[in-house]
C-alpha positions as CSV (number, residue, x, y, z in Angstrom):
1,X,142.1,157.1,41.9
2,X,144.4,153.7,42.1
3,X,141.3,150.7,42.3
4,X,142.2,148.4,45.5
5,X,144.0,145.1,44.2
6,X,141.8,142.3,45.2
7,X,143.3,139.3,47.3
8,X,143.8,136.4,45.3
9,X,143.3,134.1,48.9
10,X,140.1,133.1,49.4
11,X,137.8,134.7,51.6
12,X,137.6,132.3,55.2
13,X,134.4,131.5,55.6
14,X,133.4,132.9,59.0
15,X,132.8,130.9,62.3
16,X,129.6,131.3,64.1
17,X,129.8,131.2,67.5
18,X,127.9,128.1,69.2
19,X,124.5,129.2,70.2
20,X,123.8,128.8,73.7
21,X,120.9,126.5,74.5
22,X,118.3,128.0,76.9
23,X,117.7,125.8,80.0
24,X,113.8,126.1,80.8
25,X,114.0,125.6,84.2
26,X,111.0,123.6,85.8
27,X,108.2,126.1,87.7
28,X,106.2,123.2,89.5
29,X,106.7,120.5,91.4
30,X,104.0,118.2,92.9
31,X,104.3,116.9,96.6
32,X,101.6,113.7,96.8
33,X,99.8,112.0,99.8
34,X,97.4,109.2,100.0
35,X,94.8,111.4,98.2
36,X,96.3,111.4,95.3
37,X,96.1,107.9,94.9
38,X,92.4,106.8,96.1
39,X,90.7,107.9,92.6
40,X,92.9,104.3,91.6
41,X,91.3,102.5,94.3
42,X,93.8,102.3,97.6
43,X,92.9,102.7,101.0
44,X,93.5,106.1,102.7
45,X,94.4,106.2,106.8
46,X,91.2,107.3,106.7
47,X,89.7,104.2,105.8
48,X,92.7,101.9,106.4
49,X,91.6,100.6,110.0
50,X,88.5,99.1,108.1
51,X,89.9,97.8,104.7
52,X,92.6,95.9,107.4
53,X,89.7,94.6,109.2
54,X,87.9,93.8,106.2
55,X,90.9,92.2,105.0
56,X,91.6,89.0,106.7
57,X,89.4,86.9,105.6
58,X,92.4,84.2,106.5
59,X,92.3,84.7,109.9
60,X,89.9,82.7,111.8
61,X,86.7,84.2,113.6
62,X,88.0,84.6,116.7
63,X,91.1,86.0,115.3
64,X,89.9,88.2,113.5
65,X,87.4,89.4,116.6
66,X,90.9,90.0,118.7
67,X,92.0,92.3,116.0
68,X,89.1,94.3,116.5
69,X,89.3,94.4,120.2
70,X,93.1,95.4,119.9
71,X,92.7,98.4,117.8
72,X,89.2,99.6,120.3
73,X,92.0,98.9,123.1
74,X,94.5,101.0,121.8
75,X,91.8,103.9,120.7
76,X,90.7,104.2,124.3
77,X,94.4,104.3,125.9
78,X,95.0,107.0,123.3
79,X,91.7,108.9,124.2
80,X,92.9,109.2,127.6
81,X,96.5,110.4,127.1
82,X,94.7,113.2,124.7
83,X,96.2,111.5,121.3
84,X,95.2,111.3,118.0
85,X,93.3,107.8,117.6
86,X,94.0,108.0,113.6
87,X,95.1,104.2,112.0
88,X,99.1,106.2,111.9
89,X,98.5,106.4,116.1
90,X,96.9,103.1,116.3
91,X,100.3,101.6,114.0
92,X,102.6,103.0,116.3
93,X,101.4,102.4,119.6
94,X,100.9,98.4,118.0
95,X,104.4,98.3,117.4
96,X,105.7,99.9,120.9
97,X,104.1,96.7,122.0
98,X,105.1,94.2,120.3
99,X,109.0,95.9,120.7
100,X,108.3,95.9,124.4
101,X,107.3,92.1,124.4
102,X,110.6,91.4,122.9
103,X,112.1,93.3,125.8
104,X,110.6,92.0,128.5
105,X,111.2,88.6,127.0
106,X,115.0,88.9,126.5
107,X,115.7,90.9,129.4
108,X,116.1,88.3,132.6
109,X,115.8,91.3,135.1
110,X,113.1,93.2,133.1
111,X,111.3,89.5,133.5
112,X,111.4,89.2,136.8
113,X,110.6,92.8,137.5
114,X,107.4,93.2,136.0
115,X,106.5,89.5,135.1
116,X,106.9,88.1,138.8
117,X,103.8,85.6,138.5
118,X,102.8,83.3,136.0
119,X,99.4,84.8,135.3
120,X,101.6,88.1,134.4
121,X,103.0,86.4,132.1
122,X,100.3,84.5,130.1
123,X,97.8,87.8,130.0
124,X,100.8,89.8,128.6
125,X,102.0,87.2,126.3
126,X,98.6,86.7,125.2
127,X,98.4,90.4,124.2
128,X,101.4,90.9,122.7
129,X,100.6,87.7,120.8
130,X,97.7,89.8,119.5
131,X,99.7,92.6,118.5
132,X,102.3,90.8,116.5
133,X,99.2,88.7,114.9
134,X,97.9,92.1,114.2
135,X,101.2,93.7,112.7
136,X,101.7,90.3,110.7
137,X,98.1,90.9,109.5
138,X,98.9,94.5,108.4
139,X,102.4,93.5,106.2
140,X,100.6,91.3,104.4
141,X,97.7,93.6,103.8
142,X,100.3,96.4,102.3
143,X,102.2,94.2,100.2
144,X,99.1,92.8,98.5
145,X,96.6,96.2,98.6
146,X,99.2,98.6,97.4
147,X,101.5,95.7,95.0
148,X,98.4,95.5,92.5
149,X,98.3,97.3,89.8
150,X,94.5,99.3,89.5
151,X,91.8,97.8,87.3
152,X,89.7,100.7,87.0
153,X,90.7,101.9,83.2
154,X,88.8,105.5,83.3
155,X,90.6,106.5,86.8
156,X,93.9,105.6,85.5
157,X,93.6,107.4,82.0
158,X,92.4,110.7,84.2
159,X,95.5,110.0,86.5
160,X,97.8,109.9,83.4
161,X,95.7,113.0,81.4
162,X,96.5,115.3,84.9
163,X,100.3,114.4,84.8
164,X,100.8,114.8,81.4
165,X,99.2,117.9,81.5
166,X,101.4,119.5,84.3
167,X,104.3,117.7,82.5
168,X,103.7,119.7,79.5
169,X,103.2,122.9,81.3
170,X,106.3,122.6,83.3
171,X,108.6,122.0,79.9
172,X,108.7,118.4,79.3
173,X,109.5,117.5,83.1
174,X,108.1,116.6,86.5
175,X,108.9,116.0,89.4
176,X,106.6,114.1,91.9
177,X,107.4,113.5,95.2
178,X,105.2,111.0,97.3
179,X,104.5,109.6,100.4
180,X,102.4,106.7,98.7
181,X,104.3,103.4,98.9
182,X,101.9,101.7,96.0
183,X,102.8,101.0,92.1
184,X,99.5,103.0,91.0
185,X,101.7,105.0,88.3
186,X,103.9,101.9,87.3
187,X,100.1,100.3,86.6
188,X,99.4,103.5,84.5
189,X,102.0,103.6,82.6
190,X,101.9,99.8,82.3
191,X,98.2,100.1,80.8
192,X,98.4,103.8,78.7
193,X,100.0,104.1,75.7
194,X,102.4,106.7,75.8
195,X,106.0,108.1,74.6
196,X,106.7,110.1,78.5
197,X,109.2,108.2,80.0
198,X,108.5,107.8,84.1
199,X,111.4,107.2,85.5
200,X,111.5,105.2,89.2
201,X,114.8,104.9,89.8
202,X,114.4,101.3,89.1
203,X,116.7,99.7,86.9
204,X,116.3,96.2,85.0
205,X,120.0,94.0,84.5
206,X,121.0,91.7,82.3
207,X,120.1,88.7,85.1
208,X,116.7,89.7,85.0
209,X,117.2,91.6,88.9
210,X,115.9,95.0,88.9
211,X,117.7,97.0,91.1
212,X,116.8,101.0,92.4
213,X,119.8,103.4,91.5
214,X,119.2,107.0,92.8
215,X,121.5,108.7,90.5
216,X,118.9,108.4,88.3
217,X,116.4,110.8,90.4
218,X,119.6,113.1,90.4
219,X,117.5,116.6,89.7
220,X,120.6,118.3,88.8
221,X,121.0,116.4,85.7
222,X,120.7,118.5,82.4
223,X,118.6,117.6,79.8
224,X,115.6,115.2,82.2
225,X,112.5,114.6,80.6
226,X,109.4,112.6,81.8
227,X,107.6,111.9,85.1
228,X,110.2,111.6,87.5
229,X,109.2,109.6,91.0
230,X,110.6,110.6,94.3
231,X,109.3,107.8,96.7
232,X,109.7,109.9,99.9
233,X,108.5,107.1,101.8
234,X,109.4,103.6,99.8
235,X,107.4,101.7,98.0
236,X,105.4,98.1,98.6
237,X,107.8,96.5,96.0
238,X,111.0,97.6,97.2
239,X,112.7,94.9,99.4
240,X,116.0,95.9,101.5
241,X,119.3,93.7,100.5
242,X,121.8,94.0,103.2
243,X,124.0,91.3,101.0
244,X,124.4,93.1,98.0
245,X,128.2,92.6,96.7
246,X,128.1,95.6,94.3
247,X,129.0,98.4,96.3
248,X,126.3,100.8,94.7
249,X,124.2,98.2,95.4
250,X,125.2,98.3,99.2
251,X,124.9,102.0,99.7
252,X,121.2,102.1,98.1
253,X,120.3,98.8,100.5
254,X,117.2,97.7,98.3
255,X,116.3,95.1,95.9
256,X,113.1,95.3,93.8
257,X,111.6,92.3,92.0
258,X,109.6,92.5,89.0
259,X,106.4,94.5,89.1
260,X,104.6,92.1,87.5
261,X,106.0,89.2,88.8
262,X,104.2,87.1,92.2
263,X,107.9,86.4,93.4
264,X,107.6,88.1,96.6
265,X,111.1,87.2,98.6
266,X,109.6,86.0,101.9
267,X,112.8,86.6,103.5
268,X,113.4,90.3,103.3
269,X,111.3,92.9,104.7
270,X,109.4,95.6,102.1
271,X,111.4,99.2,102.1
272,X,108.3,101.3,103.1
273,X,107.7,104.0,106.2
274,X,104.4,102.9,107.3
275,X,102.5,103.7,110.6
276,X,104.1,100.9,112.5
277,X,107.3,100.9,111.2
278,X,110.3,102.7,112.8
279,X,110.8,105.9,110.2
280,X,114.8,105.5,108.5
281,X,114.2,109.2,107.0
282,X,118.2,109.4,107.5
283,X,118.9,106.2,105.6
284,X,118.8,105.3,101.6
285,X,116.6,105.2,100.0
286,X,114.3,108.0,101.8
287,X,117.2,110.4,102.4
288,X,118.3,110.5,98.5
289,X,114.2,112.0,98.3
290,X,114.8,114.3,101.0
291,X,117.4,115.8,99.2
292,X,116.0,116.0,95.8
293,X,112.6,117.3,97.5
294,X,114.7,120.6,99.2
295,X,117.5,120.9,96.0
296,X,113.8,121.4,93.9
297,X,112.1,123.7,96.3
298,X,115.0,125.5,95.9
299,X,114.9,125.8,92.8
300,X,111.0,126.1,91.6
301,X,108.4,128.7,91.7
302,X,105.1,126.5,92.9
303,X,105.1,123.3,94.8
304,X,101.4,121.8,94.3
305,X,100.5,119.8,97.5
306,X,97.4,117.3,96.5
307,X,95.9,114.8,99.0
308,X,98.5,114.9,101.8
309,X,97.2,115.1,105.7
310,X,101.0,117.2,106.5
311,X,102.0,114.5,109.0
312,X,105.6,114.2,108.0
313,X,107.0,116.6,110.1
314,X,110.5,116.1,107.6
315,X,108.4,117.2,104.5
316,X,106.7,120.1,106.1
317,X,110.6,121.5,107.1
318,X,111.8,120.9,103.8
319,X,108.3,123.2,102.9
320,X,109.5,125.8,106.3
321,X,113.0,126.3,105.1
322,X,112.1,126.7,101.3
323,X,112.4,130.5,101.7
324,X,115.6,130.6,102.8
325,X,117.9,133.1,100.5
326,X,115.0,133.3,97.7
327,X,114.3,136.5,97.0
328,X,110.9,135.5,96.0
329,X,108.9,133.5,98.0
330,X,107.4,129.7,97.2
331,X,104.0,130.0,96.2
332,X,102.1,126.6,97.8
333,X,99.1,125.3,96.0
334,X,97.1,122.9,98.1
335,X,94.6,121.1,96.4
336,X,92.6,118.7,98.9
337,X,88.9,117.5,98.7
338,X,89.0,119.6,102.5
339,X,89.5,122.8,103.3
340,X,93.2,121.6,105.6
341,X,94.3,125.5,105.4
342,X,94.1,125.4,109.5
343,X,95.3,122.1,109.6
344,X,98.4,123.3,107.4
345,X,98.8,126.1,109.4
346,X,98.7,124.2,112.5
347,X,101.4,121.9,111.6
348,X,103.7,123.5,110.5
349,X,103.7,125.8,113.8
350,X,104.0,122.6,115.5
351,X,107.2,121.5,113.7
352,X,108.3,125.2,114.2
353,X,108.4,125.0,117.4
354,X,109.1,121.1,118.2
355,X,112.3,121.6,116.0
356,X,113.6,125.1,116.8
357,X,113.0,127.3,114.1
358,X,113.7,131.0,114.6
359,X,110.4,131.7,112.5
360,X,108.3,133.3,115.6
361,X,105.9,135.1,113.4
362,X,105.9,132.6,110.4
363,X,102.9,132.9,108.3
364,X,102.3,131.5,105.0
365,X,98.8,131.8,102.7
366,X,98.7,128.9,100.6
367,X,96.2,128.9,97.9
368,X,93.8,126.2,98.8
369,X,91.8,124.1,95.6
370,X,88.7,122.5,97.4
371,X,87.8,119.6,95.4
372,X,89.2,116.4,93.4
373,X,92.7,117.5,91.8
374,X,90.8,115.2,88.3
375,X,87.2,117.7,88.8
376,X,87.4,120.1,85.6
377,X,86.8,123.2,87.5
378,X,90.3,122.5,89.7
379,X,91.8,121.5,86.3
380,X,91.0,124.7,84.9
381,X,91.9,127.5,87.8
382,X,95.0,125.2,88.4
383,X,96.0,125.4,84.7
384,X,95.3,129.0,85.3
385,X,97.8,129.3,88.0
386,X,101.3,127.2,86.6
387,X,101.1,129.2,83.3
């Protein structure tokens, strides 16, 4: 039997094919209200009328005693056109008034018309005086309440502990949408040692200017890791810039200062959706949220809703049209220190039906956690639920 030659040539060392990375998708997402923000110390709607009130110590006595009458005036003509006579009402009609003032000021015919008489003139001026007082008062209240960072060490190390937490669970990345306009997490991750990166959006230049980029929220990006901060509604510390010259700079239309700094730019109005404010939900910075909020609840297993009272009707039909073409439906986890399953339920037949939706029989069983999201018993059955 002839013995096979052997080859001279060198045998090629083989190529190994690349190995594909696996992607761990994120499972959770967390969709924040004022709730989640209290345990650091900032006012709720609930108890925002009365920190206000409490509040201006500048203003004079009777000042001060004109606020009070304004917002009992206000509660009463809500009462009797069957409103809500929450702070979010009490905002809103406030700032109806002061736009109709401007009206009726501007307007020669509008004038005449329904301020004929002098004494028409000095008892409406004399309200609407009031009300813009009372909507000055209320600015300055934001920027200052919600621009501190929190003192209280023990709340902001549970904050962090909770995040991290889900962070971990959810593969190294989270992202937390809010309707909370204050810098609590900036002051937590300001005051807590730690290597998680939470990224803002926010960026710091060479000229010392921090600007907000949104490509940096961009929740398609591969490879994200860290808290990531969708600010649904703005934030205290974000100021608009309508005379940017970089054109990036134009389309995102808002300047931040330092977060540490007391250079507040007295010229330029804070980038927030407040009750009072006209909502800009189709304008940057809160539509680049929007979209980021429904590209993730596209795209997750569990949305975890803490402290939030549902009253952004735009949130709740990003939530409505979540199921569209899954095959497997979003799983809600509510965690509230209420029972709000009716008051869920309620809303979101109410933006069914203000808004259109063909979802006649549209019923959805979200899994309600009763208690502080930082108690250790919701700790433990939530853990219990994202694995």
């Amino acid at each position: 039997m002839a013995k096979r030659k052997r080859s001279s040539a060198k045998p090629s060392a083989r190529k190994k094919a690349p190995r594909k990375r696996s992607v761990r998708l994120p499972k959770i997402i967390v969709v924040a209200g004022a709730g989640f923000s209290a345990p650091l110390g900032y006012s709720t709607l609930y108890d925002f009328e009365s920190a206000i009130t409490r509040y201006a110590p500048t203003a004079k006595p009777h000042e001060r005693k004109a606020l009070e009458r304004l917002f009992l005036q206000i509660k009463r003509s809500l009462v009797a056109k069957g409103e809500f006579t929450d702070i979010e009402a009490i905002m809103a009609e406030l700032s109806k008034y002061v736009e109709l003032w401007d009206n009726l000021r501007k307007d020669h015919f509008l004038k005449q018309e329904f301020l004929s008489t002098v004494g028409d003139r000095f008892r409406f001026s004399a309200f609407a005086q009031h009300a813009i007082q009372a909507r000055s008062i209320v600015d300055k209240f934001m920027g200052e309440h919600y621009g501190q960072f929190s003192d209280d060490e023990e709340a902001m190390a549970s904050v962090f502990g909770f995040l991290e937490e889900l962070t971990n669970l959810n593969g190294g990345v989270l992202d937390f949408f809010t309707t909370n306009y204050d810098v609590g997490l900036e002051g937590i991750w300001n005051s807590v040692p730690t290597k998680m990166k939470l990224i803002t959006g926010a960026i710091k230049r060479r000229d010392g200017t921090v600007r907000w980029d949104p490509s940096r929220l961009d929740v398609m990006k591969d490879q994200r890791k860290g808290v990531y901060v969708h600010r649904l509604h703005g934030c205290v510390r974000w100021y608009e810039d309508s005379g940017a010259n970089d054109s990036r700079d134009r389309l995102c239309n808002v300047v931040s200062v330092s977060i540490n700094s007391e250079d507040r730019p007295e010229d330029r109005q804070p980038c927030v959706m407040y009750p009072g404010r006209k909502l800009r939900g189709s304008q940057s910075p809160f539509v680049e949220g929007l979209t980021n909020l429904r590209g993730m609840l596209g795209r997750v297993e569990q949305c975890i809703i803490i402290g939030t009272s549902f009253r952004d009707d735009d949130i709740l039909e990003c939530l409505i049209k979540a199921n569209d073409g899954r095959e497997r439906p979003l799983k809600l986890i509510i965690i509230n220190t209420a029972n709000v399953k009716e008051r869920f339920n309620t809303r979101v037949q109410q933006v069914i039906a203000n808004r259109g939706f063909l979802y006649e029989d549209h019923k959805w069983e979200p899994l309600i956690l009763v208690g502080s999201y930082l108690d250790k018993r919701v700790r433990v059955e939530l853990r219990s639920l994202v694995k």
